[in-house]
PDB file of N, CA, C and O in Angstrom:
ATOM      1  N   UNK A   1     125.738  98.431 106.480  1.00  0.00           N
ATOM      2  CA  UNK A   1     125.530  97.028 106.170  1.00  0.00           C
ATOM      3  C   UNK A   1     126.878  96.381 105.907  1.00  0.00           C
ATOM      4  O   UNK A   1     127.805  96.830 105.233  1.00  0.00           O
ATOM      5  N   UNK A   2     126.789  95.071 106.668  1.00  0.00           N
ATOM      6  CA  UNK A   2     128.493  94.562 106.265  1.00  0.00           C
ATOM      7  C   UNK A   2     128.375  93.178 105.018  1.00  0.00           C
ATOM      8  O   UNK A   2     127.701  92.149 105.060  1.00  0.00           O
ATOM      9  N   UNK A   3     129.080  93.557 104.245  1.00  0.00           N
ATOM     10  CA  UNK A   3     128.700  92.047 103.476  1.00  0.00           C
ATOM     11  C   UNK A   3     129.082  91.151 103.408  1.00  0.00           C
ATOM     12  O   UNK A   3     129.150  90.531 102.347  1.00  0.00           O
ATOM     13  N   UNK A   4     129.531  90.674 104.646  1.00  0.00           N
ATOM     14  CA  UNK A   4     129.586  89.624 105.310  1.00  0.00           C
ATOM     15  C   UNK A   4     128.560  88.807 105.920  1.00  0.00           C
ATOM     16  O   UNK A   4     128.480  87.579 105.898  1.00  0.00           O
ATOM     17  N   UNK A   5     127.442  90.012 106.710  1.00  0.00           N
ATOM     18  CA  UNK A   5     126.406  89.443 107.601  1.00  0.00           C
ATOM     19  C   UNK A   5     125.218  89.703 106.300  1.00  0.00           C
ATOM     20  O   UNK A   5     124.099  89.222 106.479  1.00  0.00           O
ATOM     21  N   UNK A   6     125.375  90.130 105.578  1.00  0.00           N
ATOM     22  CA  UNK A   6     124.332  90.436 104.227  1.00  0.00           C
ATOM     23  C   UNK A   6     124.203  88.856 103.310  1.00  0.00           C
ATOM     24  O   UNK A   6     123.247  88.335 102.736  1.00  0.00           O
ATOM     25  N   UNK A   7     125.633  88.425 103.496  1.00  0.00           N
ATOM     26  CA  UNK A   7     125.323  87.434 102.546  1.00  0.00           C
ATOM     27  C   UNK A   7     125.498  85.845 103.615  1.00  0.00           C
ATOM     28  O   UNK A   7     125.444  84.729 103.099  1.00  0.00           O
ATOM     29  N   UNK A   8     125.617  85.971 104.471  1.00  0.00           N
ATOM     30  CA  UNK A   8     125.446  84.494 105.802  1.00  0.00           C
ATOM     31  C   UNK A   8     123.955  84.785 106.107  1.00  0.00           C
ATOM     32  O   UNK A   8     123.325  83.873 106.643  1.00  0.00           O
ATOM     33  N   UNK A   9     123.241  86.079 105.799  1.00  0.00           N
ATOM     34  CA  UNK A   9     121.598  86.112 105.773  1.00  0.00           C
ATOM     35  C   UNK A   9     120.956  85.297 104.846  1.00  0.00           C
ATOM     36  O   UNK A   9     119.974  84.579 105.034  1.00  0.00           O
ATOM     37  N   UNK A  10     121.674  85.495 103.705  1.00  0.00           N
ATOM     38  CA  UNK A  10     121.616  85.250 102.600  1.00  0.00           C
ATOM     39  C   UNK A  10     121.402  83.835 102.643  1.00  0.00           C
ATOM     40  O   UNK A  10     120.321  83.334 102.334  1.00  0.00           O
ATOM     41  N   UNK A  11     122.100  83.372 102.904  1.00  0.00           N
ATOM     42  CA  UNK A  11     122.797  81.522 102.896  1.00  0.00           C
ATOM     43  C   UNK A  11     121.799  80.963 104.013  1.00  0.00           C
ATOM     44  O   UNK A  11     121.514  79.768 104.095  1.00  0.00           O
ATOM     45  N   UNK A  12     121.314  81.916 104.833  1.00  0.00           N
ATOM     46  CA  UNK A  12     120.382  81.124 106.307  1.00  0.00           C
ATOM     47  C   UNK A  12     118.817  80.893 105.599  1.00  0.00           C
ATOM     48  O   UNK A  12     118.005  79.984 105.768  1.00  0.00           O
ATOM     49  N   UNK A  13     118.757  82.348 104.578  1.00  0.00           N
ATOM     50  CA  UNK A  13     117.280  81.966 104.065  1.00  0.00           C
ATOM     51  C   UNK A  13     117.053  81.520 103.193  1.00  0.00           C
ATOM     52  O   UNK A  13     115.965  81.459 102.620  1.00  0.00           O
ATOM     53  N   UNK A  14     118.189  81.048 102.862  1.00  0.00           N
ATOM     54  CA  UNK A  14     118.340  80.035 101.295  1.00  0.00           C
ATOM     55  C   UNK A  14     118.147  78.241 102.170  1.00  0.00           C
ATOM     56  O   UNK A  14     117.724  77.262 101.557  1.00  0.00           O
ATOM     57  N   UNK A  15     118.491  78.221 103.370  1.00  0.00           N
ATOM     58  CA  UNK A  15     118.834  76.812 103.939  1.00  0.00           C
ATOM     59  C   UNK A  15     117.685  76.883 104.273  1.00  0.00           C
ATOM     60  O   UNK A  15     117.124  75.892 103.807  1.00  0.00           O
ATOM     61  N   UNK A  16     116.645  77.792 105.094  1.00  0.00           N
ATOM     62  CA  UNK A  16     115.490  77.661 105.344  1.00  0.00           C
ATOM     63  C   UNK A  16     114.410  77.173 104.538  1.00  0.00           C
ATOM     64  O   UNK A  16     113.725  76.168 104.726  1.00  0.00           O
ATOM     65  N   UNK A  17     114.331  78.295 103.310  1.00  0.00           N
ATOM     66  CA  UNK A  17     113.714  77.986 102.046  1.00  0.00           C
ATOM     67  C   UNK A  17     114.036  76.656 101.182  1.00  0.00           C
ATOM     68  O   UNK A  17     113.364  76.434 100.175  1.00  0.00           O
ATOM     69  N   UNK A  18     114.894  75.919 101.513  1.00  0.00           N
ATOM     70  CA  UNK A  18     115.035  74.602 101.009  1.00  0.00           C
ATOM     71  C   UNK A  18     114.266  73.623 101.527  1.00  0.00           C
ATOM     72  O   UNK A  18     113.722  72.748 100.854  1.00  0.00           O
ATOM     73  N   UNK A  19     114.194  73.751 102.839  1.00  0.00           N
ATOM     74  CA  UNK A  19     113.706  72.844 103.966  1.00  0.00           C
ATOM     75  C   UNK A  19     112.060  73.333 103.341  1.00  0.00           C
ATOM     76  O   UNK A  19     111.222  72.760 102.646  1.00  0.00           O
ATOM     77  N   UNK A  20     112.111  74.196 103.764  1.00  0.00           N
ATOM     78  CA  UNK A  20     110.449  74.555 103.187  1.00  0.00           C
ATOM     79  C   UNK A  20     109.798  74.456 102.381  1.00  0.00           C
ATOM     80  O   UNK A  20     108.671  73.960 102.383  1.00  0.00           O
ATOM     81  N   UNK A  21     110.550  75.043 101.279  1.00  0.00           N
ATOM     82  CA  UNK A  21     109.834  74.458  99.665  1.00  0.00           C
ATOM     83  C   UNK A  21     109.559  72.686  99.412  1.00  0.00           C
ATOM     84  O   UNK A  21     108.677  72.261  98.666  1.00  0.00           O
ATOM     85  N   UNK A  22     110.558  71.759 100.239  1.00  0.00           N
ATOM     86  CA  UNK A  22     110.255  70.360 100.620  1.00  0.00           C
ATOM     87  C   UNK A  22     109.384  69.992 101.298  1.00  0.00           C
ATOM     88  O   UNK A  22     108.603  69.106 100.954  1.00  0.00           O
ATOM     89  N   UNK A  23     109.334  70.766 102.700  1.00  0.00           N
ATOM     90  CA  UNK A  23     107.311  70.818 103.373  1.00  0.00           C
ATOM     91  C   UNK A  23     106.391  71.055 102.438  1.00  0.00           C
ATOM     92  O   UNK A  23     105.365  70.397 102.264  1.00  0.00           O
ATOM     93  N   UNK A  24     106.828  72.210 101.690  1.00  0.00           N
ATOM     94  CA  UNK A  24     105.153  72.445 101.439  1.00  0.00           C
ATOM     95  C   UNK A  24     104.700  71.943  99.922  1.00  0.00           C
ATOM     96  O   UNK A  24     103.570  71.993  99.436  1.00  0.00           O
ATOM     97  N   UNK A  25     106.138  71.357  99.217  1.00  0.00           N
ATOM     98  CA  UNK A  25     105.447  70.233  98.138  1.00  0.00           C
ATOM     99  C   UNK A  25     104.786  69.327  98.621  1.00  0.00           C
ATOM    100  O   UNK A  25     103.703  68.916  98.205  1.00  0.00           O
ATOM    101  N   UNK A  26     105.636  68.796  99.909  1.00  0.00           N
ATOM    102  CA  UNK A  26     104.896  67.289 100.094  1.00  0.00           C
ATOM    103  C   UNK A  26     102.913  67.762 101.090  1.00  0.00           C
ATOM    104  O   UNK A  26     101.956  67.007 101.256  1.00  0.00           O
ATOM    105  N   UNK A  27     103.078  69.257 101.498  1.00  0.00           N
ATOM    106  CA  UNK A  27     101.865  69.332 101.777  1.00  0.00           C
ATOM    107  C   UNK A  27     100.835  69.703 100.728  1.00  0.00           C
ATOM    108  O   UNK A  27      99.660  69.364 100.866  1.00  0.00           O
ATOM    109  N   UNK A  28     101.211  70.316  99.804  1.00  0.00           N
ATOM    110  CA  UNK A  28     100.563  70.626  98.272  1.00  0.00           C
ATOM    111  C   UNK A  28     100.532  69.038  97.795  1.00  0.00           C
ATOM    112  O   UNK A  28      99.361  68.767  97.529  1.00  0.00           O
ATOM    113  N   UNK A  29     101.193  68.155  97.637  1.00  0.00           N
ATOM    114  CA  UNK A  29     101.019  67.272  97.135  1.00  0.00           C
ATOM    115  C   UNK A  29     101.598  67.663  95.707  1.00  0.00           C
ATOM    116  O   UNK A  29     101.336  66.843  94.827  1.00  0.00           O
ATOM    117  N   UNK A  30     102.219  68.592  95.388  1.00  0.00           N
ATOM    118  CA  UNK A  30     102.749  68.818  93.687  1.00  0.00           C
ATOM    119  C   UNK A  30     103.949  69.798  94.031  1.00  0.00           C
ATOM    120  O   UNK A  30     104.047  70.697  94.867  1.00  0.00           O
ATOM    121  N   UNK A  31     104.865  69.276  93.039  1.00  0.00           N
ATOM    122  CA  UNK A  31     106.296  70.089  92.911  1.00  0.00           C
ATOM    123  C   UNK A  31     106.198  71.270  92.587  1.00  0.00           C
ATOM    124  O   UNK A  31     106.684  72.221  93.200  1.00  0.00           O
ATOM    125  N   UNK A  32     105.371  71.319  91.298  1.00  0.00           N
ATOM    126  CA  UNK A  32     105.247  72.341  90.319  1.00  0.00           C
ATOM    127  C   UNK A  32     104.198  73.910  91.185  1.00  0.00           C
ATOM    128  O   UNK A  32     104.293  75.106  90.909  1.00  0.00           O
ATOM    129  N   UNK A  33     103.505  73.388  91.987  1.00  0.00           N
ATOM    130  CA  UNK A  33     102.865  74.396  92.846  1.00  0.00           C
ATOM    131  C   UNK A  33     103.945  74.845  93.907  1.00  0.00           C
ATOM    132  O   UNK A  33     104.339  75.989  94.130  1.00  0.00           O
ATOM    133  N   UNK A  34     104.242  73.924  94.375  1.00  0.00           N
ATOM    134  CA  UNK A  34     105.649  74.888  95.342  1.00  0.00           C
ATOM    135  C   UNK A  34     106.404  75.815  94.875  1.00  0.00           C
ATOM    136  O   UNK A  34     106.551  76.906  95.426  1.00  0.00           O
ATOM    137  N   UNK A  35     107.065  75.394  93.598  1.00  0.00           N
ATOM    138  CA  UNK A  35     107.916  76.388  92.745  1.00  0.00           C
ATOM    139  C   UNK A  35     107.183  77.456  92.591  1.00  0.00           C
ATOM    140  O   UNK A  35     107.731  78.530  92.843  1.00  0.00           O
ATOM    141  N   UNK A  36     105.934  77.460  92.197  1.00  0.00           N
ATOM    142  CA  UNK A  36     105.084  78.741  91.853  1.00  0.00           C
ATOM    143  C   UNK A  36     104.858  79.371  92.727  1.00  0.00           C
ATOM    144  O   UNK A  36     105.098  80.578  92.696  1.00  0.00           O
ATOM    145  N   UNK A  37     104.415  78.875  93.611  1.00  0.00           N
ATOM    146  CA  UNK A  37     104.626  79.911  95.148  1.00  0.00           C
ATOM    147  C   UNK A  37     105.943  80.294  95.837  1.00  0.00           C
ATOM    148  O   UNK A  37     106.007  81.246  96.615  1.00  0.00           O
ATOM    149  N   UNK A  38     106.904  79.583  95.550  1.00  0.00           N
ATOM    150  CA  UNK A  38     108.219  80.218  96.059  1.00  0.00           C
ATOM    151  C   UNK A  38     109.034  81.499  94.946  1.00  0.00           C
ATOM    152  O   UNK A  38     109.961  82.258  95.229  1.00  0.00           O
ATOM    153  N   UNK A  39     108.221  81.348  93.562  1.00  0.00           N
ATOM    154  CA  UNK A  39     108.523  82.347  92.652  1.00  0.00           C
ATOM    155  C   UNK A  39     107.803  83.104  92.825  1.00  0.00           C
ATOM    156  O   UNK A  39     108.237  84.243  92.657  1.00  0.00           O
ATOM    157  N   UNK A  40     106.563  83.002  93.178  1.00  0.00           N
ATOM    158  CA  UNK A  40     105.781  84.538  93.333  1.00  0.00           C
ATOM    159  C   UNK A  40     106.122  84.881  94.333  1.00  0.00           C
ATOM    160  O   UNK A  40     106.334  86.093  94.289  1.00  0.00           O
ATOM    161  N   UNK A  41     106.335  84.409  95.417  1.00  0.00           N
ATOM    162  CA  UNK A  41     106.973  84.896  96.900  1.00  0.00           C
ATOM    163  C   UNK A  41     108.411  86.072  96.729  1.00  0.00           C
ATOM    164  O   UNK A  41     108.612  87.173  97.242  1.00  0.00           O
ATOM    165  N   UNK A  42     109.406  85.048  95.557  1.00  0.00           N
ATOM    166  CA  UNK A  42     110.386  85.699  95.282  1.00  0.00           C
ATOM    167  C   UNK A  42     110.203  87.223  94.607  1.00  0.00           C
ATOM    168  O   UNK A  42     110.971  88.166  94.799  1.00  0.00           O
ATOM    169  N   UNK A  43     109.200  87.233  93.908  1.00  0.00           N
ATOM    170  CA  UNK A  43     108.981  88.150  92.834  1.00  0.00           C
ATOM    171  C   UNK A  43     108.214  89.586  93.418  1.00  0.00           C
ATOM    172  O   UNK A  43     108.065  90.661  92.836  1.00  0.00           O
ATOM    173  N   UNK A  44     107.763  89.140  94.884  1.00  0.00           N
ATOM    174  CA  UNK A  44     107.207  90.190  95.985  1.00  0.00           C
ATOM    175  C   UNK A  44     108.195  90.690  96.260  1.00  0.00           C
ATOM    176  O   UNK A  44     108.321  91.849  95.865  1.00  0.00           O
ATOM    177  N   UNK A  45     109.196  90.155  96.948  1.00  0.00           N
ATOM    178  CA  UNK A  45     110.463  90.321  97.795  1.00  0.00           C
ATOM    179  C   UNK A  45     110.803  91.137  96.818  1.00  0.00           C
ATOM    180  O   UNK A  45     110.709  92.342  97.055  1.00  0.00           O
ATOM    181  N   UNK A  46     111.267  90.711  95.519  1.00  0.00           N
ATOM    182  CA  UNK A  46     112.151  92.097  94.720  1.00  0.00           C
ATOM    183  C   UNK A  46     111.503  93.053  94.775  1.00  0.00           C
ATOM    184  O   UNK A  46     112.080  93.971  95.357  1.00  0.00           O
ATOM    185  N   UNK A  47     110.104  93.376  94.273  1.00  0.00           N
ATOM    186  CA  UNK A  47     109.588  94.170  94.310  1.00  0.00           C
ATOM    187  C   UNK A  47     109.446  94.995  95.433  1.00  0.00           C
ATOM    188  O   UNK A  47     109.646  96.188  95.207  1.00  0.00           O
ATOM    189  N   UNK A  48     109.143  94.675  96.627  1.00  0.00           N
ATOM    190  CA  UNK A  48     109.615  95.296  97.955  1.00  0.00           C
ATOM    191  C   UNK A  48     110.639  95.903  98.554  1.00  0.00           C
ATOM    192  O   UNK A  48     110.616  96.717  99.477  1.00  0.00           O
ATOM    193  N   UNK A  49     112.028  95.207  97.648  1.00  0.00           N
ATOM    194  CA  UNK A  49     113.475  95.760  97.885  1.00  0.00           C
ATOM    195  C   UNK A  49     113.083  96.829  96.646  1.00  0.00           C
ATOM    196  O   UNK A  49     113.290  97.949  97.112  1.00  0.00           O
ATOM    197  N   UNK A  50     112.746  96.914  95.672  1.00  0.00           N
ATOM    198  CA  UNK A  50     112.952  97.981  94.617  1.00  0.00           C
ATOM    199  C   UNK A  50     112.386  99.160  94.845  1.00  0.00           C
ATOM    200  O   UNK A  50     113.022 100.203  94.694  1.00  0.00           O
ATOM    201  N   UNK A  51     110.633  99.128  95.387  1.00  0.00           N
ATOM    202  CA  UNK A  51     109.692  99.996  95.601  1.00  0.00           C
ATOM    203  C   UNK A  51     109.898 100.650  96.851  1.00  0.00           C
ATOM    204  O   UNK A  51     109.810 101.875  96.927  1.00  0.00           O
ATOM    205  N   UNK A  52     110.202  99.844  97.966  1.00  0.00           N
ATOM    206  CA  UNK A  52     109.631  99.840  99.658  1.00  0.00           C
ATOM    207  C   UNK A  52     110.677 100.079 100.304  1.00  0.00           C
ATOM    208  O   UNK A  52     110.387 100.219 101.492  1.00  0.00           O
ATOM    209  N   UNK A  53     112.164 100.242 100.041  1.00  0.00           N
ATOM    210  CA  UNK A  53     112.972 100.507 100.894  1.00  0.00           C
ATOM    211  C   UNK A  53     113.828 101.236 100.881  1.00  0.00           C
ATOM    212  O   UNK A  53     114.958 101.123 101.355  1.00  0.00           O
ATOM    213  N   UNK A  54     113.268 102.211 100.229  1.00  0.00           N
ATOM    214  CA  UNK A  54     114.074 103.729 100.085  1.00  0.00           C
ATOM    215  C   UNK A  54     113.679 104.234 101.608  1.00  0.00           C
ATOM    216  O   UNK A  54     112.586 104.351 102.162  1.00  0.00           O
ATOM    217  N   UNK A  55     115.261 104.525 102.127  1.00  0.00           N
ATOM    218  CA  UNK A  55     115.263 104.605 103.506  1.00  0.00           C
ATOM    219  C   UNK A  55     114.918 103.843 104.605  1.00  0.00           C
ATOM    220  O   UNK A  55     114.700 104.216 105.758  1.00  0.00           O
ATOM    221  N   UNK A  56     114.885 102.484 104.014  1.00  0.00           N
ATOM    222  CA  UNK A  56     114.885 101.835 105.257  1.00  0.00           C
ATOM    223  C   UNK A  56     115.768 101.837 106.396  1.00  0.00           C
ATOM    224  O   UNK A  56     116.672 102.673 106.399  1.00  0.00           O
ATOM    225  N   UNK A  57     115.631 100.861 107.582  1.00  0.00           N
ATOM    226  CA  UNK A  57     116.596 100.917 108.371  1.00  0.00           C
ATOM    227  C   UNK A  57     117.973  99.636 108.137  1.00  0.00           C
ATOM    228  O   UNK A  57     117.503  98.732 107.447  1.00  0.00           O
ATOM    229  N   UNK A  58     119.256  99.382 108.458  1.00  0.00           N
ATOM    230  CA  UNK A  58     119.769  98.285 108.413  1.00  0.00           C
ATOM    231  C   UNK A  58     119.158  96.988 108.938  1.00  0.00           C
ATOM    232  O   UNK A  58     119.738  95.955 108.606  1.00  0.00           O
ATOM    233  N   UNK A  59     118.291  96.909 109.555  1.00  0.00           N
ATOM    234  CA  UNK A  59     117.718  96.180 109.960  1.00  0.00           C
ATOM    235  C   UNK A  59     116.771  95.222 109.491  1.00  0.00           C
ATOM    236  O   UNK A  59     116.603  94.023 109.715  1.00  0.00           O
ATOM    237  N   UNK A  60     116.096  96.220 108.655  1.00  0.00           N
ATOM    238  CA  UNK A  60     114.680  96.089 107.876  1.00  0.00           C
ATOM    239  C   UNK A  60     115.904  95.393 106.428  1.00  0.00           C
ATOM    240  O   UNK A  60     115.665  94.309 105.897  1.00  0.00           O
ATOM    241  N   UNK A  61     116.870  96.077 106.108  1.00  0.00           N
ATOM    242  CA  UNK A  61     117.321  95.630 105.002  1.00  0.00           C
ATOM    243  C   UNK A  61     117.606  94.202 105.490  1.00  0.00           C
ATOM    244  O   UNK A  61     117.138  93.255 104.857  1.00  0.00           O
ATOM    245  N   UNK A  62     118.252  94.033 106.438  1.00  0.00           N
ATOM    246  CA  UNK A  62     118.741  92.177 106.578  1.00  0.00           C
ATOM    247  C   UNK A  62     117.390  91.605 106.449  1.00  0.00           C
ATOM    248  O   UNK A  62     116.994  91.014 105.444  1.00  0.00           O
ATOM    249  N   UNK A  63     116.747  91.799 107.452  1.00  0.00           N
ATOM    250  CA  UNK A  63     115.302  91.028 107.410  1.00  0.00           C
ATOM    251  C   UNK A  63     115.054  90.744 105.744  1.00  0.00           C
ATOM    252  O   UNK A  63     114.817  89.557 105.523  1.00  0.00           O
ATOM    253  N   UNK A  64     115.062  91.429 104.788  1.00  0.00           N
ATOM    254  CA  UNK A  64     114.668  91.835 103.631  1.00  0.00           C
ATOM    255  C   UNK A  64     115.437  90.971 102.868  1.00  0.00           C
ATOM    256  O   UNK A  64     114.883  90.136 102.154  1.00  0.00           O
ATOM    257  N   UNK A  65     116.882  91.082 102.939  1.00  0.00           N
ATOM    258  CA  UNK A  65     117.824  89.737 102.719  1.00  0.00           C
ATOM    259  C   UNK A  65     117.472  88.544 102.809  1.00  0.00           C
ATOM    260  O   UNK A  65     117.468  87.832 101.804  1.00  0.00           O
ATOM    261  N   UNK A  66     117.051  88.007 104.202  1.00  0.00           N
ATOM    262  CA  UNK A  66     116.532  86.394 104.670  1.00  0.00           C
ATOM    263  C   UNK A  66     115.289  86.199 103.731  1.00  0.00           C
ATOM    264  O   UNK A  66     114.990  85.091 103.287  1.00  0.00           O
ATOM    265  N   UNK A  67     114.479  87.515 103.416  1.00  0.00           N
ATOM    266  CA  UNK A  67     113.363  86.748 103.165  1.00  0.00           C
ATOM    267  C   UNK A  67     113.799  86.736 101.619  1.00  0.00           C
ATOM    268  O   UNK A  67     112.954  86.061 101.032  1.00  0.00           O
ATOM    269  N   UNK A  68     114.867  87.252 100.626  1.00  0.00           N
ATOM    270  CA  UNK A  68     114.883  86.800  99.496  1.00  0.00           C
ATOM    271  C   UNK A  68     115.892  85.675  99.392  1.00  0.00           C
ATOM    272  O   UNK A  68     116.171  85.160  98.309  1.00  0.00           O
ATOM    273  N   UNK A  69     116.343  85.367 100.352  1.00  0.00           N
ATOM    274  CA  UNK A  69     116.814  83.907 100.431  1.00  0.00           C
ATOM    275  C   UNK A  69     116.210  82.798 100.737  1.00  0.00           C
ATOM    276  O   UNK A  69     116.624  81.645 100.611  1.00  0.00           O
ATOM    277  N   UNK A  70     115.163  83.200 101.165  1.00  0.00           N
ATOM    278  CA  UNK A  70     113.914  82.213 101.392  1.00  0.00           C
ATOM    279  C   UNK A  70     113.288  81.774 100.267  1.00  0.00           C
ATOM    280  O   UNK A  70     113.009  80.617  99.950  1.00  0.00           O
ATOM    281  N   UNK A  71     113.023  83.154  99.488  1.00  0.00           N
ATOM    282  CA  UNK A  71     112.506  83.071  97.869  1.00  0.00           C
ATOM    283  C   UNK A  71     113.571  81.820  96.946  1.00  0.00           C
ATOM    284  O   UNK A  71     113.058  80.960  96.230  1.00  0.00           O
ATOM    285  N   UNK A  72     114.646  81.911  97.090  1.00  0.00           N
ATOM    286  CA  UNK A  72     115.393  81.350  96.358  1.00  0.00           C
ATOM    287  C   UNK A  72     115.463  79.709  96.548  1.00  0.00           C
ATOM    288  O   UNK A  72     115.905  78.906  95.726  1.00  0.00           O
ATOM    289  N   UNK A  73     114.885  79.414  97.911  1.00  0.00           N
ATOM    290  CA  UNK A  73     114.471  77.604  98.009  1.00  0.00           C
ATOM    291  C   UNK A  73     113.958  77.123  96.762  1.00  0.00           C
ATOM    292  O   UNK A  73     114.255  76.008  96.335  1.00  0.00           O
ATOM    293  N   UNK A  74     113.092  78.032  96.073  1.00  0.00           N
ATOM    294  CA  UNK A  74     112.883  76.577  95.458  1.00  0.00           C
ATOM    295  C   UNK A  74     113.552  75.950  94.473  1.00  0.00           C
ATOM    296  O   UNK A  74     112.939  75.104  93.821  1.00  0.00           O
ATOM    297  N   UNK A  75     114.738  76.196  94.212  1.00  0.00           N
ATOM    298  CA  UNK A  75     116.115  76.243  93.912  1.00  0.00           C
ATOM    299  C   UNK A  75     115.723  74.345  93.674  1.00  0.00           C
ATOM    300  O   UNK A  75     115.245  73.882  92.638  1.00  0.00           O
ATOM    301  N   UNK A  76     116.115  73.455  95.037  1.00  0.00           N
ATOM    302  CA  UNK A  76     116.205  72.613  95.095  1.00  0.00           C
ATOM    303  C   UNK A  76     114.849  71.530  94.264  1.00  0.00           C
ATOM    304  O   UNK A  76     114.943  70.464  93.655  1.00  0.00           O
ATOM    305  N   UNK A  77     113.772  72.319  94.568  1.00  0.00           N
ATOM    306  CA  UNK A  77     112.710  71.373  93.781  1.00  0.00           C
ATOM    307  C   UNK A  77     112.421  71.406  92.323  1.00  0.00           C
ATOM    308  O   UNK A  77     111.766  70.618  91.641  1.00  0.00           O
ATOM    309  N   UNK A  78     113.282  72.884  91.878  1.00  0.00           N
ATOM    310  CA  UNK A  78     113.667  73.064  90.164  1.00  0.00           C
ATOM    311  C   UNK A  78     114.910  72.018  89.984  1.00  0.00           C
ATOM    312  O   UNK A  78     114.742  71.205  89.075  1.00  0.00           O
ATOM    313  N   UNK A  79     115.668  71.956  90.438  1.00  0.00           N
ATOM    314  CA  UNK A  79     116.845  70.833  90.201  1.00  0.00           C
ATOM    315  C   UNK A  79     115.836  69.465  90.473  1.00  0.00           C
ATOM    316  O   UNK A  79     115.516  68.883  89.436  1.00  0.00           O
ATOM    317  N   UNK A  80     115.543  69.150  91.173  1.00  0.00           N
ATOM    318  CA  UNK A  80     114.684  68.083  91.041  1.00  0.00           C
ATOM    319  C   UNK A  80     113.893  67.671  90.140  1.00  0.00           C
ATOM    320  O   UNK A  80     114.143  66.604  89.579  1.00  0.00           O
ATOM    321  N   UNK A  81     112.779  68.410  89.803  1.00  0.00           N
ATOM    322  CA  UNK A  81     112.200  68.090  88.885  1.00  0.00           C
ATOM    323  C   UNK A  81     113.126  67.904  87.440  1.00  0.00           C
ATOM    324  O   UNK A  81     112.914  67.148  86.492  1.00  0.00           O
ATOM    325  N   UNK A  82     114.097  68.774  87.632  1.00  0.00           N
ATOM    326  CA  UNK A  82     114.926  69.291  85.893  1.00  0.00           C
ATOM    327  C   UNK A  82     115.757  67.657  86.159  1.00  0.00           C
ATOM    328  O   UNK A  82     116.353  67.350  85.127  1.00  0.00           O
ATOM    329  N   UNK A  83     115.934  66.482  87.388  1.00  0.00           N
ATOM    330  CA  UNK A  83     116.485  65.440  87.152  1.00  0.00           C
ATOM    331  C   UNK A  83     115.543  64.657  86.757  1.00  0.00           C
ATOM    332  O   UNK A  83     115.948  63.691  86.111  1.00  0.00           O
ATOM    333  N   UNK A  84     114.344  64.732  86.925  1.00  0.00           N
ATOM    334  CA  UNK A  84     113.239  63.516  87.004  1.00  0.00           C
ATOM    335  C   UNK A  84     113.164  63.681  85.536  1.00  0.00           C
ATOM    336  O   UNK A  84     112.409  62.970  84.872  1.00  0.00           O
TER     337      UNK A  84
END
């Protein structure tokens, strides 16, 4: 694994998960439900890196990367709300 391409994974599923956690408030219709689903989402992902990937492949680990950078969107709708 290079940690270089570990953490530009990183940064792609963090840009994704921003964009998204903004879809799916405005499709929830509530801030506070997005966050909760992008924290329980997050809270799988660790658990999956902790439990599930003894011996994975490099591969499976990046994938595994994007998707806890995905977790980390809702980043933007906690700053939001924490301005409102």
């Amino acid at each position: 694994m290079l940690p270089n391409r570990v953490i530009a994974l990183f940064y792609t599923g963090i840009a994704v998960g921003d964009i998204g956690s903004g879809l799916l408030s405005q499709l929830l219709r509530s801030r506070r439900k997005a966050v909760f689903a992008f924290l329980f989402f997050s809270i799988v992902t660790n658990l999956v890196l902790v439990f599930a990937m003894n011996g994975a492949s490099t591969v499976a680990l990046y994938v595994l990367v994007i998707f806890l950078g995905l977790g980390m969107g809702y980043w933007v709708l906690f700053v939001t709300i924490a301005a409102e």
